[in-house]
C-alpha positions as CSV (number, residue, x, y, z in Angstrom):
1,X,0.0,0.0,0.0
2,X,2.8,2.5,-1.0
3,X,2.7,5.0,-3.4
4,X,5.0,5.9,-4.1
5,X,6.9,14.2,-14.8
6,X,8.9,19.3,-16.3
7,X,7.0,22.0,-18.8
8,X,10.0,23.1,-19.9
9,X,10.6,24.5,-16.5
10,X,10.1,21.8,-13.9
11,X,6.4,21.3,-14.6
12,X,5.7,17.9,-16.2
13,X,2.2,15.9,-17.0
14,X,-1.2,15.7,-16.9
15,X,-3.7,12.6,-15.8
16,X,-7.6,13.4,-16.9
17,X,-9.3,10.4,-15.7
18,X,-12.5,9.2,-13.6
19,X,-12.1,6.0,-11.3
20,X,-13.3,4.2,-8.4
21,X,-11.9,3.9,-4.9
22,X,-14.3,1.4,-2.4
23,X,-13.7,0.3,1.2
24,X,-15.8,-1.6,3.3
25,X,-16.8,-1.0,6.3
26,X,-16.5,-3.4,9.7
27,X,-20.5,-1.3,10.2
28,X,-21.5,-3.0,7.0
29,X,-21.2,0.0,4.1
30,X,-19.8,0.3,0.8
31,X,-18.0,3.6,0.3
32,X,-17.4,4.4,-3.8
33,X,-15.5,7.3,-3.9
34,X,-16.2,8.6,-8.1
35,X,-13.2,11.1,-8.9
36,X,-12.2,13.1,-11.5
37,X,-8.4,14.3,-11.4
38,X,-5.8,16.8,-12.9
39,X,-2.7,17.2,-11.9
40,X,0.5,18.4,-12.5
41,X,3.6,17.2,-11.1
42,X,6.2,19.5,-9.3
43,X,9.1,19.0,-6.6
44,X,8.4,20.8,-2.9
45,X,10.4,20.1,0.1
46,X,8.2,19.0,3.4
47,X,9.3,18.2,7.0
48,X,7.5,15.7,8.5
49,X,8.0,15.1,12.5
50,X,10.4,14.6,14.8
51,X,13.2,12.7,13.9
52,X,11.7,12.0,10.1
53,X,12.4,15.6,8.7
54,X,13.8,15.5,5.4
55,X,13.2,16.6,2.0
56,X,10.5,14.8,-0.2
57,X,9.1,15.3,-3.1
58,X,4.8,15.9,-3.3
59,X,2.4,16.5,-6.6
60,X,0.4,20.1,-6.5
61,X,-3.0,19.3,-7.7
62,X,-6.2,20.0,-8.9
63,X,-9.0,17.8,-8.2
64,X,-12.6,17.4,-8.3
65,X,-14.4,14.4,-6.7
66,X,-17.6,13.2,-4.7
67,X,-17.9,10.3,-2.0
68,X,-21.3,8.3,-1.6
69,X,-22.2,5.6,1.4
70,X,-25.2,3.7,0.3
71,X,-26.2,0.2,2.1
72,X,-24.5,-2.9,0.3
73,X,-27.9,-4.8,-0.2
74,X,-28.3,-3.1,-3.9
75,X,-27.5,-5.5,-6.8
76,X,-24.9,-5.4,-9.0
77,X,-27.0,-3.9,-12.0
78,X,-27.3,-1.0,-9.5
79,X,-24.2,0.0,-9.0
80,X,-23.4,-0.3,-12.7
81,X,-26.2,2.0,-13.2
82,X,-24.9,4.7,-10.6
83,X,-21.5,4.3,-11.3
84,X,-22.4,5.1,-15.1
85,X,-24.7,7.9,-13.6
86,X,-21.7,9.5,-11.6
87,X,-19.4,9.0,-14.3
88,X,-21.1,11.3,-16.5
89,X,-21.7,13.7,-13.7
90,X,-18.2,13.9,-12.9
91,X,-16.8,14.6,-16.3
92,X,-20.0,17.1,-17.0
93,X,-18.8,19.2,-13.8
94,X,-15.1,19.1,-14.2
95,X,-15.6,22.6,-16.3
96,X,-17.0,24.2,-13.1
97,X,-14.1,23.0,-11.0
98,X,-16.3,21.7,-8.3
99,X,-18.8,18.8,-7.8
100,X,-21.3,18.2,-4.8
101,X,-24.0,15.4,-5.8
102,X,-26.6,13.8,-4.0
103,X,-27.9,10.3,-4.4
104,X,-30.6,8.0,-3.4
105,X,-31.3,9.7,-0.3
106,X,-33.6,6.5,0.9
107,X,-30.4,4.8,1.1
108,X,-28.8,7.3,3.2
109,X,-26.9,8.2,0.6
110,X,-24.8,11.6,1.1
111,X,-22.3,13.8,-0.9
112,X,-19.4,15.2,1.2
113,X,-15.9,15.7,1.4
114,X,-12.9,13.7,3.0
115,X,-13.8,15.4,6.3
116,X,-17.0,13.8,6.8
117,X,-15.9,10.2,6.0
118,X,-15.1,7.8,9.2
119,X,-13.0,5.1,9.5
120,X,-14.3,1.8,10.9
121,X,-13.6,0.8,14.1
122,X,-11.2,-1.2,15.5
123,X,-12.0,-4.8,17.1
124,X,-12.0,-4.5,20.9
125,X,-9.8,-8.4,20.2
126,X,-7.3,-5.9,18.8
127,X,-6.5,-3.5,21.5
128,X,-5.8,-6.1,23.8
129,X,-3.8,-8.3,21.8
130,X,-1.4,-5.4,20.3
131,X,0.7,-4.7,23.7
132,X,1.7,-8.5,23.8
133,X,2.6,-8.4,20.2
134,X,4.5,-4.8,20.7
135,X,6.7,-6.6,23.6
136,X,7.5,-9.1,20.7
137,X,8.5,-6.9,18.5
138,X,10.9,-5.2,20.6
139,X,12.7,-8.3,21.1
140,X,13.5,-8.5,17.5
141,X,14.0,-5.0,16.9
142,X,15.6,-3.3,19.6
143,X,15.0,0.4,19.4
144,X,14.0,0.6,16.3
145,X,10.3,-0.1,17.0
146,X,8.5,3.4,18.4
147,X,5.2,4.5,20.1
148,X,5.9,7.9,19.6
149,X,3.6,10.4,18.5
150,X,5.6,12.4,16.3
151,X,6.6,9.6,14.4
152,X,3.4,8.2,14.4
153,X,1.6,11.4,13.2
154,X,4.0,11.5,10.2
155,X,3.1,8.2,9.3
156,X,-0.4,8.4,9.3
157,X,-1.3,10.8,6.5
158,X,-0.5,11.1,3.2
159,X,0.5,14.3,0.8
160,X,-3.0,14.9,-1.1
161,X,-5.3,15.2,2.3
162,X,-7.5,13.3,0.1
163,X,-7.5,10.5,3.0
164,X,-8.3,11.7,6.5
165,X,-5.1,11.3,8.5
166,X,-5.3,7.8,10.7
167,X,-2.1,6.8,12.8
168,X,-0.9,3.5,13.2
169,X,-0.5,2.0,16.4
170,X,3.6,1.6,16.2
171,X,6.3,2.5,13.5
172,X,9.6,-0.3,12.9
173,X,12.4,0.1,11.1
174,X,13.5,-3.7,10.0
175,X,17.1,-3.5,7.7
176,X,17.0,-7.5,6.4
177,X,14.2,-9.3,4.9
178,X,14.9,-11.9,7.5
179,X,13.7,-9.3,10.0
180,X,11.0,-7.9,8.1
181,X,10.0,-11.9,8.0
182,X,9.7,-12.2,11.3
183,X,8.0,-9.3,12.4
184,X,5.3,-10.1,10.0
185,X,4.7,-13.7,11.6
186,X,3.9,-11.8,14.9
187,X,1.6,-9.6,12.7
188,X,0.1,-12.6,11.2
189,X,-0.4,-14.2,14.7
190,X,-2.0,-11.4,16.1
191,X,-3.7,-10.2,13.7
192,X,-2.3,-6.5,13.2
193,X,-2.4,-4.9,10.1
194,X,0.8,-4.2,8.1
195,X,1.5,-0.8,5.9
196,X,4.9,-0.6,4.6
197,X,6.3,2.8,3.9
198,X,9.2,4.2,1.7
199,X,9.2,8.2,0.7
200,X,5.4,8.4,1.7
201,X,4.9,10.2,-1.4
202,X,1.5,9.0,-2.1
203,X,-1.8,10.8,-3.3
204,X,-4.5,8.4,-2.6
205,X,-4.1,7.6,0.7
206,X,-2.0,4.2,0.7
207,X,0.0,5.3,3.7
208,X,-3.0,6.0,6.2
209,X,-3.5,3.1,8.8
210,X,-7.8,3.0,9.2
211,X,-7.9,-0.2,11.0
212,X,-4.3,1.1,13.2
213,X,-1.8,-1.9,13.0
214,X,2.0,-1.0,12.4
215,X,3.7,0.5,9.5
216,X,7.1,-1.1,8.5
217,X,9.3,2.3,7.7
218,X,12.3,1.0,4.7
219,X,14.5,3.9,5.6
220,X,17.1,1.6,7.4
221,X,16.9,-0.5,3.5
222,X,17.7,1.4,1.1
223,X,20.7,0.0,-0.3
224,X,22.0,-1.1,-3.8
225,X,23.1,-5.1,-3.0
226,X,24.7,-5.2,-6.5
227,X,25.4,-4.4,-10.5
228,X,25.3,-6.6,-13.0
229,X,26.9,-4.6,-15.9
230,X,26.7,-7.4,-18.7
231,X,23.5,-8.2,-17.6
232,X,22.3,-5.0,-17.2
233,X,20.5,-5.2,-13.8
234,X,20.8,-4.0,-10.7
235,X,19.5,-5.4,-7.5
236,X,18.0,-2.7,-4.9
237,X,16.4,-2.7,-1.6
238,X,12.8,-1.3,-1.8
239,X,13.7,2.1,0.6
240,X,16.2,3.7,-2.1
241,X,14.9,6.5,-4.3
242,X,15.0,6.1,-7.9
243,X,16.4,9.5,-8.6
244,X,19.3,8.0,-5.9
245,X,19.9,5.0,-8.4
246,X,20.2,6.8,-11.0
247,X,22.6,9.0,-9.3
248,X,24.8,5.5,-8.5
249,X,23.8,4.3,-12.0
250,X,25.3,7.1,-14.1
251,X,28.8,6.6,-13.9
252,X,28.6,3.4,-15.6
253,X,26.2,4.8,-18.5
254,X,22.9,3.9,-17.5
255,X,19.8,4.3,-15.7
256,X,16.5,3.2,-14.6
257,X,13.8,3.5,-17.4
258,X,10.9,4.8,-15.5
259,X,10.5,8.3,-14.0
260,X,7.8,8.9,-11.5
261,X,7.4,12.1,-9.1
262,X,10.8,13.0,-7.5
263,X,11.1,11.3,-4.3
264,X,9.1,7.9,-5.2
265,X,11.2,4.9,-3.8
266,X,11.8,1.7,-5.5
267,X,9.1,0.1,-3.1
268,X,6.8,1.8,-3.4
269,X,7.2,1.8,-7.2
270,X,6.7,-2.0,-7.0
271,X,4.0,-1.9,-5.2
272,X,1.3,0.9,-7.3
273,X,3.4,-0.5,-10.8
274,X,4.3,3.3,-11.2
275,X,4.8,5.1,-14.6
276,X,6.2,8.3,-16.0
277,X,7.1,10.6,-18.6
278,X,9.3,7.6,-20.4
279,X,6.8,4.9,-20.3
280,X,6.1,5.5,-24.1
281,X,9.5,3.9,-24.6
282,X,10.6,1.8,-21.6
283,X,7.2,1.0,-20.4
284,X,5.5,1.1,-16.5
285,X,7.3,-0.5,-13.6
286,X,6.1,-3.9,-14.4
287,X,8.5,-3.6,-17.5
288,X,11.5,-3.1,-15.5
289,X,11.6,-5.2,-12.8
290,X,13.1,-8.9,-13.4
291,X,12.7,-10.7,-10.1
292,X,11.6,-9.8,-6.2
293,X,12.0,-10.9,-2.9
294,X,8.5,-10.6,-0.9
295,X,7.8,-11.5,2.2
296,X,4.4,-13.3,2.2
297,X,1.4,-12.8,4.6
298,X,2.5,-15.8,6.8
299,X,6.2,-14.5,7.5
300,X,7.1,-16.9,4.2
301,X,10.0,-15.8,2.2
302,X,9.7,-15.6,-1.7
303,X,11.6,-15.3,-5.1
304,X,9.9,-14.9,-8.0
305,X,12.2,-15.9,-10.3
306,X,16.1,-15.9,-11.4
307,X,18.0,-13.4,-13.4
308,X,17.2,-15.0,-16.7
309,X,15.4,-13.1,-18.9
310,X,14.3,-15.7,-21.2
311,X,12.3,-18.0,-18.8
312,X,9.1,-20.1,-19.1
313,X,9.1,-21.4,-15.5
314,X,6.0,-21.1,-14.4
315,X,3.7,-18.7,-13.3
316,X,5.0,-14.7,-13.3
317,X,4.8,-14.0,-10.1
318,X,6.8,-10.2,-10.3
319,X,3.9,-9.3,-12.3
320,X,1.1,-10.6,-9.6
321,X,3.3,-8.9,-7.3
322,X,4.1,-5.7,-9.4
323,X,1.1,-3.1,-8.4
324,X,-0.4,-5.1,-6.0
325,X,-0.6,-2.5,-3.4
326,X,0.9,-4.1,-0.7
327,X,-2.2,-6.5,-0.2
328,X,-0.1,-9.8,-1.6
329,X,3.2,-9.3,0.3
330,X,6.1,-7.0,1.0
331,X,8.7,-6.3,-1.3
332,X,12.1,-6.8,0.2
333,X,14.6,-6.8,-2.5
334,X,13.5,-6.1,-6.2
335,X,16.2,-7.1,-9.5
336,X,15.9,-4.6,-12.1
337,X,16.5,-3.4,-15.8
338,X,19.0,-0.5,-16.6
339,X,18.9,0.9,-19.7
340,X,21.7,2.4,-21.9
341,X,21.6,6.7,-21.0
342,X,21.1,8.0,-24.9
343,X,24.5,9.7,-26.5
344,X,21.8,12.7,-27.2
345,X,18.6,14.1,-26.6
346,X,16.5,17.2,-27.1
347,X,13.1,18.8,-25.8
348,X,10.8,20.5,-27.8
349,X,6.9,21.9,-27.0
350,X,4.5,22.7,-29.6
351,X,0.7,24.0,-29.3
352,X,-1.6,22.5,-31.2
353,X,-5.2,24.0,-32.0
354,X,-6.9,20.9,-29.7
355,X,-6.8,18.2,-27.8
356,X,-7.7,16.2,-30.5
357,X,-5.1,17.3,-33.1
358,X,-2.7,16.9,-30.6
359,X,-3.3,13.5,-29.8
360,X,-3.9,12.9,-33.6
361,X,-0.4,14.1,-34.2
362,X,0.9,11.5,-31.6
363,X,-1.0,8.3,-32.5
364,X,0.7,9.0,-36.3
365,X,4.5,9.0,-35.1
366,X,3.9,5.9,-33.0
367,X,2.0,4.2,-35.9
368,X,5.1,4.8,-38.0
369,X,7.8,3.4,-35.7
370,X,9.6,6.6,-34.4
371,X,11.2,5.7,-31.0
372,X,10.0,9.0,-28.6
373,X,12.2,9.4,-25.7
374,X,8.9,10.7,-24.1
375,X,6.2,12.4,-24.6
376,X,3.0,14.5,-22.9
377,X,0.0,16.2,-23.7
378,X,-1.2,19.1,-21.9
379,X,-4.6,20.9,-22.9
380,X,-4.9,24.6,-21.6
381,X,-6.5,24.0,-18.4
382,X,-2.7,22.7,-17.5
383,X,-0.8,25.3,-19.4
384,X,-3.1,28.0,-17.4
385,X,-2.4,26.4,-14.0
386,X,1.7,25.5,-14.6
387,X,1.9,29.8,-16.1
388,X,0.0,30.1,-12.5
389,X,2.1,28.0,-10.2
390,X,5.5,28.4,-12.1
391,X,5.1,32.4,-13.0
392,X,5.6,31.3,-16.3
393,X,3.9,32.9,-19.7
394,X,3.2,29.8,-21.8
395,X,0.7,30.4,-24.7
396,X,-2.7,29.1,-23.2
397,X,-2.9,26.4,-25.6
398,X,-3.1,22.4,-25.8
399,X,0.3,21.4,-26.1
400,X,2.9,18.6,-26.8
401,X,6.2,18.1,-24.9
402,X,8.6,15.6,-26.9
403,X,11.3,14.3,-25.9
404,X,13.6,12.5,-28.8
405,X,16.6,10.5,-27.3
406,X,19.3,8.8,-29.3
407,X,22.5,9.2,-30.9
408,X,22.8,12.8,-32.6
409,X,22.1,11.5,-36.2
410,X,18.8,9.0,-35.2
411,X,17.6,12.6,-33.4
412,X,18.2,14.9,-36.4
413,X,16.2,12.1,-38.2
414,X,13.5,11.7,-35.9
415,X,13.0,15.9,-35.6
416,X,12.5,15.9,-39.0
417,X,9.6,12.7,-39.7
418,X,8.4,14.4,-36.7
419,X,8.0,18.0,-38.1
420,X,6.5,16.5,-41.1
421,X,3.5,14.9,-38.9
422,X,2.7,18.0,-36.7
423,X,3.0,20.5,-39.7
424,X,-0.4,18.8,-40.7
425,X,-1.9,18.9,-37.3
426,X,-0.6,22.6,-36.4
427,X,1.0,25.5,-38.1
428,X,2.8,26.4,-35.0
429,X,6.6,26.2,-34.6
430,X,8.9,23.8,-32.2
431,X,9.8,26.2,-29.4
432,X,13.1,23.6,-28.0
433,X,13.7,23.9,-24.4
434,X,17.4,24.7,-22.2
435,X,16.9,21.3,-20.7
436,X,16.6,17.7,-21.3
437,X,13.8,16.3,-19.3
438,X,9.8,16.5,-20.2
């Protein structure tokens, strides 16, 4: 449950989306929480609390959504129906900015923000049981179990304040997986919940605890066991940064293919199967990783698989694990791909007259084989709120941020099929940017 793209500033991408979040209840109710989001992605500094202060990375946003408690006696054609109904509400009223709607009041139903929502409660079994299980943690950890409140308040809510803020009961440190083994059969015996944290960079609330429990902090793993430079892997601990591996990568020419948000750690990466600005040529976090190490809800110790890319072995288990969200198992030690850092690249923006031709222009170039280092759309709603958050004066227009990566001659190529494809979407001009990131 870990969560873990510039303009040509440091402003970078835009999601437009509608989907569904549920959670149900110990009182017996279905919460759907319908959203619409836009965002844009920039790099802040926070401090969380005592002794957890640092610097971390968080995404500005805009966003619009409802929540709705109904009973969960309704049939499944009823929910369709309301979740088609909300749908449509959701992307009618994104042009307002704001969305408050009402439905089936019989029901109980209600329209509110985050503020109103409760979490269930916890099991009276579960109060009593925890201090025995806490005395059992401390004997395997030490001091590096804590009941304090700073620590426990930085732990317990999650960048957006989407989620309303719900501490766990205790925060450990583990630093092997043979640790973070057995603290999870004393979980699994007592029945506390498990959240495992990295950067705590997340937007939808994966970091919260609801039901308490204790959350497994990978600071103390963060480590890069080793580099396979023929092979082209490297094998990580799930609390390092991917902006840190790339920073250990470089020296030997490479780097890891995916760019979330600054601040995302390889973890939590594995665990919401992140993507970024490069996915249109290295693909999501799925496509990067080759094996894992996951500790299993029983304290069991897995390996998905060996370092052989060419495999028919069985089942893929990196992928089962790979955006799971923390509910299969924890991720302990991940083997990934590096890729080869380009000889050259170059970053160019250029508005198009919609959304439409825009994304027109974009479908062509991939149809016809050119290799995009990366690319993003913006429509003017994002250009108007990056000119507003970054005091920039970008023309208020849809707009396309290409990235072409290569050696200097497969660039110059690739700039020129792709000026012939916009030219018949746009008569506007590539405006190339000081930098080399999207």
């Amino acid at each position: 449950m870990l969560r873990s793209n510039p303009s040509i500033q440091s402003t970078r991408t835009l999601t437009v989306g509608v989907s569904y979040w549920t959670r149900v209840s110990l009182a017996g109710h279905l919460k759907t929480r319908p959203q619409l989001r836009t965002y844009t992605v920039a790099q802040t500094t926070v401090t969380s609390g005592s002794g957890l202060s640092g610097k971390i990375s968080r995404r500005p946003h805009i966003r619009t959504y409802t929540t709705a408690q109904t009973s969960i006696t309704h049939s499944n054609r009823w929910y369709e129906k309301r979740r088609m109904l909300v749908g449509c509400v959701s992307v009618a009223a994104a042009a307002f900015g704001t969305l408050v709607v009402s439905l089936d009041k019989k029901a109980g139903a209600k329209a509110s923000l985050a503020e109103e929502d409760t979490y269930p409660e916890r099991s009276p079994s579960f109060e009593t049981s925890f201090p025995e299980a806490y005395k059992k943690l401390q004997t395997i950890l030490g001091d590096r179990i804590t009941l304090d409140e700073d620590a426990l308040e930085g732990h317990g809510k999650e960048m957006s304040g989407y989620a309303k803020p719900a501490w766990p009961q205790a925060v450990v440190w583990p630093v092997s997986t043979e640790e973070v083994s057995e603290i999870v059969k004393v979980c699994a015996e007592y029945v506390i919940p498990i959240i495992p944290f990295t950067a705590g960079t997340s937007l939808e609330g994966h970091t919260v605890a609801p039901k308490g429990g204790i959350t497994m902090n990978f600071r103390e793993m963060s480590s890069v066991i080793q580099y396979n430079e023929k092979d082209m892997d490297v094998v990580v601990q799930p609390g390092i940064g991917w902006m840190e591996l790339n920073d250990y990568l470089r020296p030997h020419g490479t780097f890891l293919g995916v760019d979330p948000a600054p601040g995302a750690c390889i973890g939590g990466m594995c665990g919401t199967c992140c993507s970024g600005t490069n996915a249109v040529r290295y693909g999501t976090m799925k496509d990067q990783v080759v094996n894992l190490t996951v500790v299993m809800a029983d304290g069991s110790i897995v390996k998905t698989g060996q370092r052989a890319r060419k495999s028919s072995a069985g089942y893929d288990l990196a992928r089962v694990i790979v955006g799971s969200e923390g509910t299969l198992g924890i991720v302990t030690q991940a083997t990934l791909r590096v890729r080869q850092i380009p000889h050259h690249t170059s970053v160019a923006r250029v508005n198009f007259p919609s959304v439409h031709e825009a994304s027109e222009a974009v479908i062509k170039m991939l149809q016809q084989g050119i290799q995009l280092g990366a690319v993003e759309l913006l429509d003017e709603e994002m250009v108007r709120a990056t000119n507003q958050y970054m005091g920039m004066e970008l023309s208020e227009s849809p707009c396309l941020l290409i990235k072409f990566a290569g050696s200097e001659a497969h660039v110059a190529d690739d700039v020129k099929e792709v000026s012939k494809i916009v030219a018949k979407h746009t008569s506007e001009p590539f405006v190339w940017t000081k930098t080399q990131e999207v």
